[in-house]
N, C-alpha and C positions, 0 to 999 in steps of 0.2 A: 499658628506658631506653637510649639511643643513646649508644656508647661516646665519651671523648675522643677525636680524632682526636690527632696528634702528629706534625709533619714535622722528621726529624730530618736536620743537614744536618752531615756531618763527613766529611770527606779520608783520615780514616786509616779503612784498611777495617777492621781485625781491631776497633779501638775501634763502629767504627760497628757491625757485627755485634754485639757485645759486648752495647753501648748496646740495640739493637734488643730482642734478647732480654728484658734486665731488663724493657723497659719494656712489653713485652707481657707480659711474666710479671704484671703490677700493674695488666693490666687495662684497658691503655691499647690502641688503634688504632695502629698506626704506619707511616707512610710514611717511607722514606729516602731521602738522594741524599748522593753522594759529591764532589759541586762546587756554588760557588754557584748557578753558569749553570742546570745541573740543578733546583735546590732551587725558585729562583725560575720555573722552568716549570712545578711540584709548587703551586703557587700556586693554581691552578686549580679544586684539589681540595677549596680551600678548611676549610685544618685548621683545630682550636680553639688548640693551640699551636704556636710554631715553637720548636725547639730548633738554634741554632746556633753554628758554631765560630766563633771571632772572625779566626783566622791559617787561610785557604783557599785552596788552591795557584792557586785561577784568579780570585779574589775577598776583597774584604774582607768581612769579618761583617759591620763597621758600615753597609756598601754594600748588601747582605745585609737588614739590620735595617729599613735605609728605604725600602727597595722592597717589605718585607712591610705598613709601616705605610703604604705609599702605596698602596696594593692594597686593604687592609683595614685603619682603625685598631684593630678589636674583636677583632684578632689579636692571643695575646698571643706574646712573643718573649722566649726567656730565651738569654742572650751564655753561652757558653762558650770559656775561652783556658787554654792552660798558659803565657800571657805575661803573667800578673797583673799589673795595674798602677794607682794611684788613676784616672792620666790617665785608661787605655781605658775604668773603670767610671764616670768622668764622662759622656764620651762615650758610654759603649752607655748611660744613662739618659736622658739629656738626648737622644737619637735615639727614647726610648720605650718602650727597654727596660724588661721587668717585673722582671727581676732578674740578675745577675749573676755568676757561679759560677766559680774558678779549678780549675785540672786537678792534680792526679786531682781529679775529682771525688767525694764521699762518695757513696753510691748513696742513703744516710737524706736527705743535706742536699738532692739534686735531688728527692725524693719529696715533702717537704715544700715545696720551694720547686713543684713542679707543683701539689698541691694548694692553694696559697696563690693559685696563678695560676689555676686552676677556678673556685675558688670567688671569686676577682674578677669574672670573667667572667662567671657566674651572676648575679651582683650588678648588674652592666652591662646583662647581657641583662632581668630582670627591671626596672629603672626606664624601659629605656626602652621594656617591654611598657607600663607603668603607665601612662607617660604619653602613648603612642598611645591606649590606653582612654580616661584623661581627656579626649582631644584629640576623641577620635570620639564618645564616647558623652556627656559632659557639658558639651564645649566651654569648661571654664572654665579661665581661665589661669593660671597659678601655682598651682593646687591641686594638689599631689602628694600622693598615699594608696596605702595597699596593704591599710589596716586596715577589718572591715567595718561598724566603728561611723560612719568618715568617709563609708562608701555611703551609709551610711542618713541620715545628716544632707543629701548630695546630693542624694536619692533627693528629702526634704523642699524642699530648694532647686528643685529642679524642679517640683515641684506648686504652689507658693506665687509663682513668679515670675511666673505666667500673672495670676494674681490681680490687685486692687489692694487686697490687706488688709496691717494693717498688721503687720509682724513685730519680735518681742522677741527677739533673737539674746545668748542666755547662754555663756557661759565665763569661764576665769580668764585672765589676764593673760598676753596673749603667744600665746591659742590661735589666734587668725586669723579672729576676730566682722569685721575692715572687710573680709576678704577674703573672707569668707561676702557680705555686705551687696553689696558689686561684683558680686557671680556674682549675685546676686538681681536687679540692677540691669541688668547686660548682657544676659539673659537673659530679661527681662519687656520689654510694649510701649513703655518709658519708655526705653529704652537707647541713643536718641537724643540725649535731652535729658542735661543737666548731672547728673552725679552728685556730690554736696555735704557734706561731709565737716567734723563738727567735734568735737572731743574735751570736752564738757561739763565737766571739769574742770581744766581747764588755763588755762580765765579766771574772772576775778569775775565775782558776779555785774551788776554794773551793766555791766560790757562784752561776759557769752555774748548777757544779756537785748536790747542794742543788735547785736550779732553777726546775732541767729538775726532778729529782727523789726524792722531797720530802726529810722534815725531820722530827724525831721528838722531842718534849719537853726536855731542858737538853744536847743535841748532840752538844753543842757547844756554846760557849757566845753570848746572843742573843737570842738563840732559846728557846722564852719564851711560845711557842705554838707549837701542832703539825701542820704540812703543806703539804697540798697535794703538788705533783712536775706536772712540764706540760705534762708527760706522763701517768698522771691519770687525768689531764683537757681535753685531748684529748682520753681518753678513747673510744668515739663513734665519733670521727673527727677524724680532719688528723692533725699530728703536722711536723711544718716545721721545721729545722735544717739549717738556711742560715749562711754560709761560717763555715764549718762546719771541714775542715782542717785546722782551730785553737786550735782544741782539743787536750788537751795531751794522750799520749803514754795510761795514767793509765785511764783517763774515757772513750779512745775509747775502752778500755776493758769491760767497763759498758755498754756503749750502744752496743756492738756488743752481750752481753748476753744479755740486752731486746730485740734486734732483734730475737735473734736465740730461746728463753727461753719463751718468750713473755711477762714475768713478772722484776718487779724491787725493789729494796731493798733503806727506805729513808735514809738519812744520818743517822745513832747513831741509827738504828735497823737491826735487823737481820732475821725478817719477812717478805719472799716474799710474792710481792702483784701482783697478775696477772694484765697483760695490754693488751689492744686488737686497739692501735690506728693505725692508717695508718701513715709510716714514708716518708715525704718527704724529700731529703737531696741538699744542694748546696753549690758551690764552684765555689770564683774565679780562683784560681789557678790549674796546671795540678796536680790531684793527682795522676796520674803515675808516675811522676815524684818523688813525695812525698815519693810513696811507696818505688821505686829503691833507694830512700837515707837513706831511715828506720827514715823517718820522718812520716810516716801515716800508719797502721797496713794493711797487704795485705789481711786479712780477713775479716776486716771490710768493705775495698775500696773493696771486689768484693761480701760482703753480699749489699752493695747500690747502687752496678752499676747490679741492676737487670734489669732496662730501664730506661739508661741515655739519657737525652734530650739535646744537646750542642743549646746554644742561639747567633747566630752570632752578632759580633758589628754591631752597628751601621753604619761603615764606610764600612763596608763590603754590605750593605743594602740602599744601598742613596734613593731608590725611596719611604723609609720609613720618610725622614727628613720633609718636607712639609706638609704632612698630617699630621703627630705628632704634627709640629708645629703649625699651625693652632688646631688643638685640644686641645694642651698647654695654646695657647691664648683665646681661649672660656672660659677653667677652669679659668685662671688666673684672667678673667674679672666678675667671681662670686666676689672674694675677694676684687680686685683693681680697684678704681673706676680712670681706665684710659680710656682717651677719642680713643685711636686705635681699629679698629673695624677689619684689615687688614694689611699683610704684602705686600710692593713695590716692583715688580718685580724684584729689583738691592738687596733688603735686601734679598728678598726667595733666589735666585741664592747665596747669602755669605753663606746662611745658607746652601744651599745644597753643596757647595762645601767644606764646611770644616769638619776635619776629625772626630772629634766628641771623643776625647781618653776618654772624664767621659760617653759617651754613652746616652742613652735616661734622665737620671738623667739630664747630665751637658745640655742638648736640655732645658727639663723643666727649668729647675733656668735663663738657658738665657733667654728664653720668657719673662718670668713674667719680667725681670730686664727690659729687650728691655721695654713690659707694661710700666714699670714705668716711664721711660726715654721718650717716646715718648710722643708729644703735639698736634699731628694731628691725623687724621682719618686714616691715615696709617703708619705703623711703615716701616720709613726708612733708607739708607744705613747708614748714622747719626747715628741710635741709635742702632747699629747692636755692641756690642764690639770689641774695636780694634784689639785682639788677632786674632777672624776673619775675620774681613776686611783685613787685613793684607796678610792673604792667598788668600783673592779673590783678591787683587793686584796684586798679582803674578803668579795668573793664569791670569788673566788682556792680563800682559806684554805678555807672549808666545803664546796669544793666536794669530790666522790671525786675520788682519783685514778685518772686514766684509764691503760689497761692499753698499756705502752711498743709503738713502732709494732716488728714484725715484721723480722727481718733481709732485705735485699735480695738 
């Protein structure tokens, strides 16, 4: 395995000698320079850390700081001063700084704080291995993964989009069934045409049944115009159906004859009108279960379960929570103009261990909120919501205790 590299940049020689030592003692690569001028031509070498002084006889640190993040953002830079001050540790953060250390320094508190900066940078590096992979190999956008239950679900998404069969896309609320359904969409011959979008449970039934099949002029109060339905929007697309075991007994009878018929009839006419769209269909709940109650029609449940995709939670997938979240926080930072550039090793660890019951949804809304809450350069255990810290305290308690880090 390929050591840390580590450019260390300090004016005083007996401390930089010093410094050097320890940190090759622990393992670490090290290049020195004893000016800024110097340090900034060491640039070259392309370290994983910069370690530098903030007061440098020919340069400022902060000056320092912005020409390592103008070179390379994926470098991290930890500020070192023996002129402490809140100001300068505004300033080296808000410049990018990963962390900030007054003199003397503890030789425990800089090991801990390299390691907190390593394994950021792992973290960095791995999401954005992921999502070149996604980019190259699956081309769908907005899917972030790392876990190999979400390949295998893609794997399916690939085989099935060549198709025009119809697919039953399963999970629980908040796993990402219309973002499955789009990738199905963009990627089959139909991804031209309109991709048509409706939540079966969010209207009555007299306004999904006028929604999806049209009506026309007169068919009802209101209906002061004729109206195409979204199964003549989606004519040369694909229309989705999300949570779609909200329909009653009488329109699964309509949509199970535009399945099978291929045509549909608008409200207040009697004129069928042929349809040619591709049906996607989704459901939080088990519709087997639906069926054996004669709550969901068994002709319909097994004309849409032609290739069901089941989408596991989230909790079921941890090695997906990290990289989600970090992708959360990129999105978030278009919007919010919050100062966190990164999550703290103690807040990633809350977020990966909690169980996640709204799924990638409730992930998002925590991010941005963490965003908002948070005042430094990295979002920490602080602004992690109590509901999960909570749980990481109690893994906390049972956990062993681990054997204290080694004198420096």
């Amino acid at each position: 395995m390929k050591k840390i590299s580590i450019l260390l940049i300090e004016d005083d020689p007996s401390l930089n000698a010093l410094t050097t030592l320890e940190l090759k003692r622990r393992g670490y690569e090290v290049d020195s320079a004893k000016s800024g001028e110097e340090g900034c031509r060491k640039f070259e070498n392309n370290p994983d850390i910069v370690i530098t002084d903030l007061k440098l006889g020919d340069m400022d640190g902060l000056e320092v700081l912005k020409r390592v993040k103008k070179y390379d953002p994926k470098i991290e830079v930890i500020v070192v001063t023996g002129h402490g001050s809140i100001d300068n540790a505004v300033d080296a953060i808000k410049a990018g700084a990963f962390d900030y250390l007054t003199k003397p320094v503890d030789p425990e508190e800089l090991a801990l704080t390299l390691e907190k900066a390593v394994e950021h940078r792992n973290l960095i590096a791995e999401v954005e291995t992921l999502k070149a992979n996604v980019r190259d190999k699956y081309s769908l956008h907005g899917i972030v993964y790392a876990s190999s239950k979400i390949h295998k679900v893609l794997d399916l998404v690939n085989k099935v989009a060549k198709t025009e069969s119809t697919v039953l896309i399963l999970g629980e609320s908040g796993t990402g069934k219309e973002l499955i359904a789009r990738a199905i969409h963009e990627q089959s011959s139909r991804r031209h045409g309109s991709f048509v979008a409706i939540n079966c449970g969010a209207l009555p039934e007299g306004l999904l049944e006028s929604e999806l099949f049209g009506h026309v002029k007169g068919s009802f109060t209101g209906a002061d115009r004729n109206k195409r339905g979204l199964f003549e929007e989606a004519s040369e697309g694909t229309l989705f159906l999300d949570e779609i075991s909200e329909t009653t007994p009488a329109l699964q009878v309509k949509l199970l004859r535009a399945l099978q018929e291929g045509e549909i009839r608008r409200v207040g006419d009697n004129h069928p009108i042929k349809v040619s769209g591709r049906l996607l269909a989704a459901s939080n709940k088990n519709l087997e279960k639906l069926v054996a109650t004669e709550k969901f029609r068994d002709d319909l449940y097994y004309r849409l379960k032609v290739f069901p995709i089941e989408i596991p939670p989230l909790r079921e997938r941890a090695e997906d929570i990290l990289p989600l979240a970090e992708y959360f926080l990129r999105k978030a930072q278009k919007k919010i103009s919050g100062s966190a550039q990164r999550f703290s090793p103690e807040a990633a660890k809350a977020l990966k261990d909690y169980s996640w019951p709204g799924n990638v949804r409730e992930l998002e809304h925590t991010v941005e909120r963490m965003l908002i809450l948070a005042s430094q350069a990295e979002i920490g255990l602080e602004d992690v919501p109590a509901e999960i810290r909570m749980v990481r305290k109690k893994i906390s308690r049972k956990a062993p205790e681990k054997a204290p880090l080694k004198g420096v």
